[in-house]
C-alpha positions as CSV (number, residue, x, y, z in Angstrom):
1,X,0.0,0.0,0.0
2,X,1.4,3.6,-0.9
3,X,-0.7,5.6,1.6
4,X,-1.5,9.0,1.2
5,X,-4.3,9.8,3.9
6,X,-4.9,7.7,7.0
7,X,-8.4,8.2,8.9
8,X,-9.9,6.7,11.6
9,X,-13.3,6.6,12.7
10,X,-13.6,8.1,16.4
11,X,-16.3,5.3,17.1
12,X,-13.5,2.6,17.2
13,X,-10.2,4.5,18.1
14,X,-9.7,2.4,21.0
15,X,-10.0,-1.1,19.5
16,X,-6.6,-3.2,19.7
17,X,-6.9,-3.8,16.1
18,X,-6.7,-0.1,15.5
19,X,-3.9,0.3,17.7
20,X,-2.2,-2.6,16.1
21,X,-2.6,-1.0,12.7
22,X,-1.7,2.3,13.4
23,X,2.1,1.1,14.8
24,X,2.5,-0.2,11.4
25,X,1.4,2.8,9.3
26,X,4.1,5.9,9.8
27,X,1.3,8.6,8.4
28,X,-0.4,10.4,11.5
29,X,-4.6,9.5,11.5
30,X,-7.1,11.9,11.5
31,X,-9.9,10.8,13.4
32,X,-13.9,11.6,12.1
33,X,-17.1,11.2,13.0
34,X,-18.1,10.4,9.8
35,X,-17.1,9.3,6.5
36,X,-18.5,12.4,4.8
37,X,-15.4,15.0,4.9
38,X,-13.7,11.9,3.2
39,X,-16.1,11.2,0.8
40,X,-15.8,15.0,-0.3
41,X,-12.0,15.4,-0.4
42,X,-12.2,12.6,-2.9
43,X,-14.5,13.8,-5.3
44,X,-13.0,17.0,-5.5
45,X,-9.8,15.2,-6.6
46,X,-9.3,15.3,-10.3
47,X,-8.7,11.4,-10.1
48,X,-10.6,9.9,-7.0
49,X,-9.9,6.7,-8.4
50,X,-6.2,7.2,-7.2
51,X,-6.3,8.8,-4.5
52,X,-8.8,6.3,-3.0
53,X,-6.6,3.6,-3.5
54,X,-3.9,5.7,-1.4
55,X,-6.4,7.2,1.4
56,X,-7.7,4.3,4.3
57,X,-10.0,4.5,6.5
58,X,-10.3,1.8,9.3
59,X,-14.1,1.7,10.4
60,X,-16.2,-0.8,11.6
61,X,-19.1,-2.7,9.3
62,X,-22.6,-1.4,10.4
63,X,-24.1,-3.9,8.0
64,X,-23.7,-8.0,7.3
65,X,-20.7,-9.5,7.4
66,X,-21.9,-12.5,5.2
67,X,-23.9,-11.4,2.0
68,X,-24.9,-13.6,-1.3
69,X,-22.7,-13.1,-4.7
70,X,-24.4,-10.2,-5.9
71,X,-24.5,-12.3,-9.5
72,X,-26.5,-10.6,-12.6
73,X,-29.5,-11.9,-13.9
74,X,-30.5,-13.9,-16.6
75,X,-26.7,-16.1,-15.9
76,X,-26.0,-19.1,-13.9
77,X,-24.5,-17.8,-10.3
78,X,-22.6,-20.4,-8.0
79,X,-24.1,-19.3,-4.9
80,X,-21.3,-18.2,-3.2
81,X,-20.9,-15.9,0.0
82,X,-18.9,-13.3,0.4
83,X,-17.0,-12.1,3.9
84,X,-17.3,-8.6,3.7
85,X,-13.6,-7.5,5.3
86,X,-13.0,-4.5,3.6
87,X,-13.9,-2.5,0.5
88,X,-11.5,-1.8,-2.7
89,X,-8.0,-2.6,-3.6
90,X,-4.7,-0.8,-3.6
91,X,-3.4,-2.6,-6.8
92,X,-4.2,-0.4,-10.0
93,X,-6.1,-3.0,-12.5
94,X,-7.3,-1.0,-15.5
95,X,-10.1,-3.4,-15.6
96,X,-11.2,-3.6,-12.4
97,X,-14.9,-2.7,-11.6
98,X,-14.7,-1.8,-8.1
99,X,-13.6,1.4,-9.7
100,X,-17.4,2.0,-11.0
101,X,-19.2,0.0,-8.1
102,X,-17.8,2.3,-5.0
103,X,-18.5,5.9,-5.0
104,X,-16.2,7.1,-4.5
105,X,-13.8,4.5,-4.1
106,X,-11.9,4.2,-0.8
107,X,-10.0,1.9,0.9
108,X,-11.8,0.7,4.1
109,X,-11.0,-2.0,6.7
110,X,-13.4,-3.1,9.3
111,X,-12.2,-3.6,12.4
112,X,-14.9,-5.2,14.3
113,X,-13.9,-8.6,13.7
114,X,-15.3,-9.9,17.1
115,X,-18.7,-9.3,15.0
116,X,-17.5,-10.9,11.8
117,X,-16.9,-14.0,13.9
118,X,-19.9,-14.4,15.7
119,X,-21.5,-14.3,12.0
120,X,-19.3,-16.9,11.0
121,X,-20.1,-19.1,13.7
122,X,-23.6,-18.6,12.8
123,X,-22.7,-20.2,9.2
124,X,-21.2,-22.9,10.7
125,X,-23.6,-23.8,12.9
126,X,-25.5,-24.4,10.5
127,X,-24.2,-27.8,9.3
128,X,-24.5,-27.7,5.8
129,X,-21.6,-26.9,3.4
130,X,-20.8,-23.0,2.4
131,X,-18.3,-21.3,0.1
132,X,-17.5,-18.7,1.4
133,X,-14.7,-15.7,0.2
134,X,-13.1,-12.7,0.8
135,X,-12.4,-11.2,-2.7
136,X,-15.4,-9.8,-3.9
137,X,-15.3,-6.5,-3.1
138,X,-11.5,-6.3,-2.1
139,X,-8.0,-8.4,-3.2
140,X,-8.2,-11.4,0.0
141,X,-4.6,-10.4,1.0
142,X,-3.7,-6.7,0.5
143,X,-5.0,-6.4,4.2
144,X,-2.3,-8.3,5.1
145,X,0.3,-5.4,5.1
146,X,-1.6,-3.8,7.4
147,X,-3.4,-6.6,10.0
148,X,-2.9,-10.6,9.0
149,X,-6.2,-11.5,9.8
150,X,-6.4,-14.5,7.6
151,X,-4.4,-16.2,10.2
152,X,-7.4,-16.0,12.4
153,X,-9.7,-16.9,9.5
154,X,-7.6,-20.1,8.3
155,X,-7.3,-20.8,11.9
156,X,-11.1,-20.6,12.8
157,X,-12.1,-22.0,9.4
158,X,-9.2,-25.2,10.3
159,X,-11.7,-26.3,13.8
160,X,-14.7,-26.8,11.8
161,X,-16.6,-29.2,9.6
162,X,-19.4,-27.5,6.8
163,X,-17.3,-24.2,5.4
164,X,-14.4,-23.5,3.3
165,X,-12.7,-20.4,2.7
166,X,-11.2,-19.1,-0.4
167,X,-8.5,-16.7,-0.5
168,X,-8.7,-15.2,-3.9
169,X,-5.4,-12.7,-4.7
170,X,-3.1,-11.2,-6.8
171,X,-0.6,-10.7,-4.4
172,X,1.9,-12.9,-2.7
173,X,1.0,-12.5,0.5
174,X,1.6,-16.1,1.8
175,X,4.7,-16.4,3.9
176,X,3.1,-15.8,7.3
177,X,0.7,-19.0,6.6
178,X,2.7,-21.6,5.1
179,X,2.8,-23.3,8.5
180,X,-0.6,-22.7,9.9
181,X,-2.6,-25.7,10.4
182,X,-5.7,-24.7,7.9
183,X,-7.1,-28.8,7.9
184,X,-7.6,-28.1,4.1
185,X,-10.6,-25.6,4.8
186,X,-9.3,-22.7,3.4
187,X,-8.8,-22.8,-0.5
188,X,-5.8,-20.5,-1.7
189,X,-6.6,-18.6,-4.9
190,X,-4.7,-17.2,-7.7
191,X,-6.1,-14.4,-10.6
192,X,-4.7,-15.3,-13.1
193,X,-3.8,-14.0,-16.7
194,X,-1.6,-13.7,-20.0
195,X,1.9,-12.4,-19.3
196,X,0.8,-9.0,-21.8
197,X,-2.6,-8.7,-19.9
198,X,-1.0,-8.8,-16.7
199,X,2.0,-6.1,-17.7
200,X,0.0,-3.6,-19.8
201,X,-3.4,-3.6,-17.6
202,X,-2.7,-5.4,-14.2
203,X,-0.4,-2.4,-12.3
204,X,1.2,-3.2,-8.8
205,X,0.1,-6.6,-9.2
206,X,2.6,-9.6,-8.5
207,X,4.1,-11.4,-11.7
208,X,2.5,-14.8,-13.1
209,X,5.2,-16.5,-12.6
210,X,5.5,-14.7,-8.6
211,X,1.7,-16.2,-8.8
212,X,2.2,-19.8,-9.8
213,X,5.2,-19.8,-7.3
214,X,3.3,-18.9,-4.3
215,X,0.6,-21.6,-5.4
216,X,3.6,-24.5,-6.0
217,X,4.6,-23.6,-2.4
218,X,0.9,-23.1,-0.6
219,X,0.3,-26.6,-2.2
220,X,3.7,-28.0,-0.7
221,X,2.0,-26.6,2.7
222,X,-1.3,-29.2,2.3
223,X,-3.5,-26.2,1.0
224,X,-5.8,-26.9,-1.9
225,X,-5.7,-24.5,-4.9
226,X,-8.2,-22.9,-6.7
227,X,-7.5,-20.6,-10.0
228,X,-9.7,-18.2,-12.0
229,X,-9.2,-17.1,-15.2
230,X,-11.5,-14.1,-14.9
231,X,-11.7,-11.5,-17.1
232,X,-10.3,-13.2,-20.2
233,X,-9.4,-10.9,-23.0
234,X,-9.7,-11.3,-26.6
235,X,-6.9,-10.0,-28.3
236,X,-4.5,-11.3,-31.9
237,X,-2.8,-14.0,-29.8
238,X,-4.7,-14.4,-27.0
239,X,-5.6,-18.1,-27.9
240,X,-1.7,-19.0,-27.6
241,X,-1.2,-17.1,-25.2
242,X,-4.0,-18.8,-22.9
243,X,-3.1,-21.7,-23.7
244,X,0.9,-21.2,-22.4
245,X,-0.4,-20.1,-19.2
246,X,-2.5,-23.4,-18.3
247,X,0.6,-25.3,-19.6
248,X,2.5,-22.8,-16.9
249,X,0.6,-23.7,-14.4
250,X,0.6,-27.4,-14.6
251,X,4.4,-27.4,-14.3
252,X,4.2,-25.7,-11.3
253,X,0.9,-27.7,-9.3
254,X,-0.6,-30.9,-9.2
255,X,-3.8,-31.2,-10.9
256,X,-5.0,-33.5,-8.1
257,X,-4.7,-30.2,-5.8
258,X,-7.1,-27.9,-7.6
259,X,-10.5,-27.3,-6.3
260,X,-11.5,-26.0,-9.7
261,X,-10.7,-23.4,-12.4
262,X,-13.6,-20.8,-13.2
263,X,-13.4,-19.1,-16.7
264,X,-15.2,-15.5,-17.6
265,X,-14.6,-13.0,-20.6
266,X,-14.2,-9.3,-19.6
267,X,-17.5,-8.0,-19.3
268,X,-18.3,-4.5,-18.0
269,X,-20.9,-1.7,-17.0
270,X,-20.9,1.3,-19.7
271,X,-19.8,3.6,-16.9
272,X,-16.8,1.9,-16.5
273,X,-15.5,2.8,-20.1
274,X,-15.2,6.4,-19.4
275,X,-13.0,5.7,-16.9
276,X,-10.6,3.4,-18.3
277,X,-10.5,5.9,-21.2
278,X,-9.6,8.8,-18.9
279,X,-7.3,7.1,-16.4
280,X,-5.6,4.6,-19.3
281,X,-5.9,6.2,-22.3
282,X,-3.1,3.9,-24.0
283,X,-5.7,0.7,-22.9
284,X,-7.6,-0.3,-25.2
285,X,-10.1,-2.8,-23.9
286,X,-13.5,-1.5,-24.2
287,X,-12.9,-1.4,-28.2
288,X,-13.3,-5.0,-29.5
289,X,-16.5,-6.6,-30.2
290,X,-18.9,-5.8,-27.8
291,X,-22.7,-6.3,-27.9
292,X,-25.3,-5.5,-24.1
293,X,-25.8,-8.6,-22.5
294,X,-29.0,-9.2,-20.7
295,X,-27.5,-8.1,-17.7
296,X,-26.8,-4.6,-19.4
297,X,-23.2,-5.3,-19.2
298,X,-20.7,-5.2,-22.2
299,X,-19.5,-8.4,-23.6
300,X,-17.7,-9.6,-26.1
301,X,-20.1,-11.0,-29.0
302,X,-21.0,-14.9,-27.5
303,X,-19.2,-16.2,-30.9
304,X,-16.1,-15.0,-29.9
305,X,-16.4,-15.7,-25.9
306,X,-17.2,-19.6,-27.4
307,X,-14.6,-20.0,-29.7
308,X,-11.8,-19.2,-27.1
309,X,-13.2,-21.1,-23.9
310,X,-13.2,-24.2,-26.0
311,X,-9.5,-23.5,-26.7
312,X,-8.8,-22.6,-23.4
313,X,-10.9,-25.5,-21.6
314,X,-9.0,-28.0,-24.4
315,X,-5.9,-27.0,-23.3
316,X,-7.1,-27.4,-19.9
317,X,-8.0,-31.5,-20.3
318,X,-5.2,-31.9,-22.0
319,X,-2.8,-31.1,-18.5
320,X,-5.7,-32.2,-15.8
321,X,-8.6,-34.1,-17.5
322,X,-10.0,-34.2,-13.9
323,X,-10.3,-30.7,-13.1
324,X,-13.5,-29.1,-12.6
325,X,-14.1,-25.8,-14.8
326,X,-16.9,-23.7,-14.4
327,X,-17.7,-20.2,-15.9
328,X,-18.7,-16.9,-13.8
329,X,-21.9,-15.1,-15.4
330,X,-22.6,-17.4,-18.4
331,X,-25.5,-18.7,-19.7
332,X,-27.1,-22.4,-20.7
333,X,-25.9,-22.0,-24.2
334,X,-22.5,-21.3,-23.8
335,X,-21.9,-23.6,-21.1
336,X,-23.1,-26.3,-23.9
337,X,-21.4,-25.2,-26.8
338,X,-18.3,-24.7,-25.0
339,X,-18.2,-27.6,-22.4
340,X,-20.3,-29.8,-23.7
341,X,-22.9,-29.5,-20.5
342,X,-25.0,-27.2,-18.4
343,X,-25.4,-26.9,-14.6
344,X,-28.5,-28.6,-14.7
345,X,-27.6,-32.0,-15.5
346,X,-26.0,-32.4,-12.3
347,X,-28.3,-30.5,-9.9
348,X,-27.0,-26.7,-10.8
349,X,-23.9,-25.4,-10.1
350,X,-24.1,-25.0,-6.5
351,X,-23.9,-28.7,-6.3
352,X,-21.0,-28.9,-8.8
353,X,-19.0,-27.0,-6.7
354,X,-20.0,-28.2,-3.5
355,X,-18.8,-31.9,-4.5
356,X,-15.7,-30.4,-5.2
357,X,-15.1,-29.0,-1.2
358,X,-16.2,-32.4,-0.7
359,X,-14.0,-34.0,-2.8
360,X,-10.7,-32.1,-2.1
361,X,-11.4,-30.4,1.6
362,X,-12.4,-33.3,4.2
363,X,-16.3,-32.7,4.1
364,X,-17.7,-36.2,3.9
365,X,-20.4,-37.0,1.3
366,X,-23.1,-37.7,3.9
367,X,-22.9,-33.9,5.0
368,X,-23.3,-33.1,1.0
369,X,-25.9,-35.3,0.8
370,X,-28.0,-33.8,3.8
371,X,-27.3,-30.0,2.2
């Protein structure tokens, strides 16, 4: 993180994981009563997008910890839950849709995590199987830096039966729990892209080969690995180039160790063009074939998004046969043209990924079986 601004709301000053933070940032808080004075330095910035991703504000989450994938309608959705830790991402993806979604965008943590557990413990209580993750709305291990509270996570996650977590990141923010005893509950995960993609549009992100490495040695530590190619780009190439990186990856994991691989084209709200355009100008991704999905987001004409998931998932049997692929936000169609199936022939894709965590995470059948 490259802080700028460091606020504080006055509500928690006195929590020990405030106090922990602030010995680790060297910029001086100011504390508020409200996020509003924020909120309004930002926008009259001539790029709030930046600035955001340099200005944090530890608060605590007045709303629910756990939430449903928000999805988009009329495609199939995995049901998964998200663990609301924070909000935005200090890496710089020209992509990224966080930069639309947040208004304005700001880097917030939540620091009431004695409330985040008691809502966990509620989920697992429950006795039936979740999914649950912390990289919706934020990169899983940025926070890191700052507070390592996955250790408490993988740690809490480790003592109990029904849930996995995933760790979805970027980053390689994994020395701290290579020894942790996580009972193969908690599900590292790697973004992961071309090596052009990642150097002209993924900014302060970690290499794909710094990626892969840190997934070789999480699986050396007994965790099970998960990878998502999501947003694939279309570009003269970008068949090849696909196609390396899943050969890349299979040199440096065991297909045996991977929960699954989920596969989605770049897709995008029209609001987010203007701001690639402005803050990227030299980026040219909202300029290929493009056509409103029923969701009314961009995508790339369902032709094109076809054609280069069957190359990609080929590619993919050919180095694990085994593996499970999915795809985020698609419809019936493709996932029949492409992969030969749809959701619905075995239950709906809850069920096909819950099998997995069954499969590769200790969660016997009979506890699938009774979800």
């Amino acid at each position: 993180m490259q802080l700028k601004r460091f606020y504080i709301d006055f509500t928690i000053a006195e929590s020990p994981v405030v106090e922990s933070i602030r010995n680790r940032i060297s910029i001086p808080p100011t504390y508020v009563e409200s996020p509003d004075s924020i909120y309004e330095m930002l926008l009259k910035s001539d790029d709030p997008v930046s600035l955001g991703k340099k200005t944090l504000f530890l608060t605590q989450n007045r709303g629910a910890f756990i939430r449903e994938c928000p999805g988009t309608s009329h495609y199939t959705c995995c049901s998964y839950k998200i663990l609301h830790i924070g909000t935005y991402c200090s890496m710089d993806c020209a992509y990224c849709i966080l930069q639309s979604y947040f208004h304005p965008p700001l880097l917030q943590y939540f620091v009431n995590h004695n409330e985040l557990l008691d809502s966990l413990n509620g989920i697992f209580s429950r006795k039936k199987i979740a999914r649950i993750g912390t990289g919706e709305f934020t990169d899983s291990l940025i926070w890191e830096q700052i507070f390592p509270f996955s250790e408490t996570l993988i740690s809490r996650f480790s003592g109990q039966t029904y849930a996995v977590l995933e760790l979805k990141t970027k980053t390689i923010q994994i020395d701290h729990l290579l020894d942790m005893k996580h009972n193969r509950k908690t599900i590292m995960a790697w973004s992961l892209n071309t090596e052009k993609m990642i150097h002209e549009t993924e900014n302060r992100t970690a290499s794909l080969w710094a990626r892969l490495n840190a997934a070789r040695r999480c699986e050396a530590s007994g965790y099970p690995l998960a990878f998502h190619f999501d947003p694939i780009f279309i570009y003269p190439g970008c068949e090849r180039d696909y196609q390396n990186v899943i050969r890349l990856l299979f040199k440096h994991v065991s297909p045996e160790n991977v929960v699954w691989i989920s596969l989605g084209t770049f897709r995008y709200m029209p609001d987010l063009k203007w701001i690639i355009e402005r803050r990227f100008p030299r980026v040219i991704l909202p300029y290929g074939e493009f056509i409103k999905g029923m969701d009314g987001k961009m995508r790339y004409f369902k032709p094109l998004r076809i054609q280069l998931y069957k190359k990609i998932i080929a590619e993919i049997k050919k180095c694990a046969p085994d593996v499970v692929i999915y795809f985020c936000m698609e419809d019936d169609e493709v996932w029949q043209k492409a992969l030969g199936c749809s959701p619905s022939e075995f239950g709906g894709l809850p069920q096909i990924l819950d099998a997995c965590v069954s499969k590769h995470c200790g969660i016997e059948k009979t506890v699938l079986e009774s979800d």
